[in-house]
N, C-alpha and C positions, 0 to 999 in steps of 0.2 A: 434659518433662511428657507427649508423648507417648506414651514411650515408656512410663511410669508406667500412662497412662490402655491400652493397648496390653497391657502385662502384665493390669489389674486384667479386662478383658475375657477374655485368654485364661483367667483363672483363676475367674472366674465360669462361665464353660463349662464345663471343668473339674468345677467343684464340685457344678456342677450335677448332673452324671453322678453323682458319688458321693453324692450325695444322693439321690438315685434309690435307688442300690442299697444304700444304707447302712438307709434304710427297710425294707427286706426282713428285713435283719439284726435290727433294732432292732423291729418289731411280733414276731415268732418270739419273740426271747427274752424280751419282757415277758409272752408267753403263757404260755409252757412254760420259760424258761429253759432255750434253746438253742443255740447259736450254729450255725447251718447253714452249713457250711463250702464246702459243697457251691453255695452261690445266686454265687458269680461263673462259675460253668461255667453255670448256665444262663443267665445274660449271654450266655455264649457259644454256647448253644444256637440262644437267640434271634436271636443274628446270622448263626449261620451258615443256618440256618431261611430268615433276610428275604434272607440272599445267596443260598440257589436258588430262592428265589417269583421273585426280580429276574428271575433268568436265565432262568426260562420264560417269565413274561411276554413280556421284551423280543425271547423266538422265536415267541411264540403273537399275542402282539399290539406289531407292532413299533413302533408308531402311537401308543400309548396314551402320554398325558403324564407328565413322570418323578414328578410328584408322586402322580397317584395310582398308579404303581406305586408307588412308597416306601408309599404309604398301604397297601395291600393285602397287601405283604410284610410292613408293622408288626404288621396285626389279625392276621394267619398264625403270626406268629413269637409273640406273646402266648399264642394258642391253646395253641401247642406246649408253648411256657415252661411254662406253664401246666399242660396235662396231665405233662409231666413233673414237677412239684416236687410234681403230687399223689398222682404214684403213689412220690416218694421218702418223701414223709413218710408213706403208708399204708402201704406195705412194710417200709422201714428208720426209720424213728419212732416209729412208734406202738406199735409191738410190745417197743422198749428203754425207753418212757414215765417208768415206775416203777422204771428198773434206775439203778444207780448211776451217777454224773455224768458217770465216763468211757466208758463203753459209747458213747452216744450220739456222743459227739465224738469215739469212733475212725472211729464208722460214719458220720460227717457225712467227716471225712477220705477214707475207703474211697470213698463215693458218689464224690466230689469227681475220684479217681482216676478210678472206671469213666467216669464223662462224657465224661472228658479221654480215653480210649480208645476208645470206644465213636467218639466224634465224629473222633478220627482215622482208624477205619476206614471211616467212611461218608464224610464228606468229604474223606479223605487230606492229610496233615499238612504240604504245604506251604503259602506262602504265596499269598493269592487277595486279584486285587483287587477294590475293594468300588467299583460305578460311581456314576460324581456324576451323582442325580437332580437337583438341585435347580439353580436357577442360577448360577454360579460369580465373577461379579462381586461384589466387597467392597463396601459400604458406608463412607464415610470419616466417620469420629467426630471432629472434632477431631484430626486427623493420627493417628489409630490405625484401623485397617480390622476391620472385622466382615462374615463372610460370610453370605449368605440360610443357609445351614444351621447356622451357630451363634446368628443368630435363632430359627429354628424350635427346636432345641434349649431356649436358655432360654424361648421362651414355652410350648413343652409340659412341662417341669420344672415350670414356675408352676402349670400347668392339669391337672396331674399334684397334686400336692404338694397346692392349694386341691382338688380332690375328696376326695381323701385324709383331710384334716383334715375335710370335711365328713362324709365314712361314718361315719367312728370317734367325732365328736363329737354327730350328729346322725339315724344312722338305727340303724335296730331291731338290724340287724347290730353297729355299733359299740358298742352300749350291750351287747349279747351280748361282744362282744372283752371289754371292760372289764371285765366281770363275771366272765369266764372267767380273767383274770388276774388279778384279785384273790383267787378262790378258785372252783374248776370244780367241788367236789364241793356246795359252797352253789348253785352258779351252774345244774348242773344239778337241786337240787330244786326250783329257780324256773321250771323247764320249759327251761332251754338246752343244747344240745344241744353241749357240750364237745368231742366229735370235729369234727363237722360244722364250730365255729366257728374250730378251730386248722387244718383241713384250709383251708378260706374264705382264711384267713392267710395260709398258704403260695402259694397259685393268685393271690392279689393284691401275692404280693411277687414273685411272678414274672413278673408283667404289668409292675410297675416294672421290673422284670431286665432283661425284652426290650426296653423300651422305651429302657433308659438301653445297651444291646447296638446299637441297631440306631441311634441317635446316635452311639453311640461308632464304630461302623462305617464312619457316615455322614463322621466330620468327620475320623476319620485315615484311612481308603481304603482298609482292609487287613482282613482277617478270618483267624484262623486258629484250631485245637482251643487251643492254649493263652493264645488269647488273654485272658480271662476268669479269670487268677490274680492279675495284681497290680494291676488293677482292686477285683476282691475283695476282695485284701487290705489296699488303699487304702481301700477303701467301710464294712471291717471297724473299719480304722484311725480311721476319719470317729466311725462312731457309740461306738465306745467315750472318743473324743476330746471329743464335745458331750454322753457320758450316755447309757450302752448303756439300752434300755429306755423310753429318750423320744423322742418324735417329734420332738418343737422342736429336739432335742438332733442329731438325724439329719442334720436340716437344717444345723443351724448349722455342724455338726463336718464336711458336707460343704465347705460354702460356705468358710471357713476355712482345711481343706485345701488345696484348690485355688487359693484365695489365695498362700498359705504357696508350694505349690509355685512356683507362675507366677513371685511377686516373688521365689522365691531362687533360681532359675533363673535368672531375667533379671539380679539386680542382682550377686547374690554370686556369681554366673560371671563379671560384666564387675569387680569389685575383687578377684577371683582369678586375672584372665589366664586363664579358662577352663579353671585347677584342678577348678573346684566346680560346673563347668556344667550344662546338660541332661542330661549323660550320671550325672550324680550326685543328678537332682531330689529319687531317693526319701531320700536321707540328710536333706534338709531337711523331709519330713514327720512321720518318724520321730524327730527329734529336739524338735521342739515336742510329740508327743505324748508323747515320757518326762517332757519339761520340767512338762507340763501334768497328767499323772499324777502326778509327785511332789509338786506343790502339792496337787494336788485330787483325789484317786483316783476322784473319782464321777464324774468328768468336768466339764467347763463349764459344764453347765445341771445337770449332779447327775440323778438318778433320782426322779423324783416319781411313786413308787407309784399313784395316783389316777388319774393322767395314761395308763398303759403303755397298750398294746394292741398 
């Protein structure tokens, strides 16, 4: 039972992360219908961003507590996310808007490259470790251990995810999203500003990015330029899984994943002799999402038009 309660833990973390970034994915294409191939490198941005805030800090001020260094590397690393995902959608998006479906999704691939380039030559392409701010004693659950930074994790996920659902369901911005995805040329003769609110989009799926980047940094200790591909691709996995284009769906399709992963890592590695283990996790994600596609092509929660943003 432990070990039960042990996996369902490591995989709520987990999911958590891809829930995060699976948001990014999932608000973008219920806008503009696009899948931005491009937003797990700025995962990667974000982390590597919060790993050199870390490293000057800790020579400028060696004193200051690890938390709010972490704190200060997160708002840093958001920024950056941030300005970057808005100069890729004003440069390379906005400009193929109206051009046929694959245009856009070579140019979301093409970005996707340059980041992964770009970031190897500024941070150089090996592996860097990522220091543990936070403090490093588990917590014991029931003979399963949980540490202070996969806490903090799922409680900014939650405080993450409830903002989230509050803008898009309750302020002047969100009810702008909503409208703009329903139809941008109705939406701006209502006075909304259709660039302004897709560009909004992209800078808030990038704050998710950094934030679910500099967690994921946090709780495996490693950063590097390609880190941020098969996060992504897992994040990608997530929301087309719970319902490309819903929120609820982002969520779920995260949480699920990471599930999926943890308990078939843990369990169907130990009744394979460690055939089917960790080293093969991603096989068991990939395979509920065909399973679950071929039942349901909409996904889990389906796409409710009304709902996108």
């Amino acid at each position: 039972m432990d070990i039960l309660l042990q996996q369902i833990i490591n995989g709520l973390v987990l999911g958590s992360m891809y829930a995060l970034i699976a948001l990014g994915y999932t608000m973008v294409y219920g806008i503009i219908n696009l899948i931005n191939f491009a937003h797990g490198d700025v995962l990667m941005v974000g982390a590597l961003t919060s790993w050199s805030v870390i490293g000057l800090l800790q020579k400028v001020a060696p004193t200051m507590p690890g938390w709010l260094v972490l704190l200060i590397s997160l708002i840093v690393a958001c920024v950056i996310a941030a300005a970057v995902n808005y100069v890729i959608e004003k440069v390379a998006y906005r400009p193929l808007r109206n051009a046929p479906k694959l245009a856009p999704l070579i140019t979301a691939v093409g970005m996707s490259l340059l980041l992964e380039v770009l970031a190897m030559i500024i941070w150089k392409p090996s592996y860097k470790p990522y220091p543990t701010l936070l403090p490093s004693m588990p917590y014991n659950i029931g003979g399963a251990v949980i540490t202070p930074t996969q806490v903090v994790i799922l409680i900014t996920t939650v405080i993450s995810l409830v903002g989230l659902t509050w803008l898009v369901n309750y302020t002047r911005l969100g009810r702008a999203m909503r409208a703009t995805s329903e139809n941008p040329r109705v939406a701006a003769l209502m006075g909304v500003n259709p660039d302004g609110v897709i560009s909004a989009t992209f800078v808030i799926g990038a704050v998710l990015a950094a934030i679910a980047g500099v967690m994921y940094a946090s709780n495996y200790g490693t950063v590097q330029h390609m880190m941020g591909f098969m996060p992504g691709l897992k994040a990608f996995t997530a929301a087309v899984f719970g319902g490309i284009g819903n929120l609820a769906g982002a969520v779920v399709g995260g949480i699920v994943l990471g599930l999926v992963e943890s308990l078939g890592a843990g369990y169907i590695g130990q009744l394979t002799g460690g055939i089917l283990g960790s080293n093969y996790v991603d096989i068991f994600a990939f395979i509920v999402l065909i399973c679950v596609l071929t039942l349901r092509p909409s996904g889990l929660l389906g796409e409710r038009v009304a709902d996108r943003a």
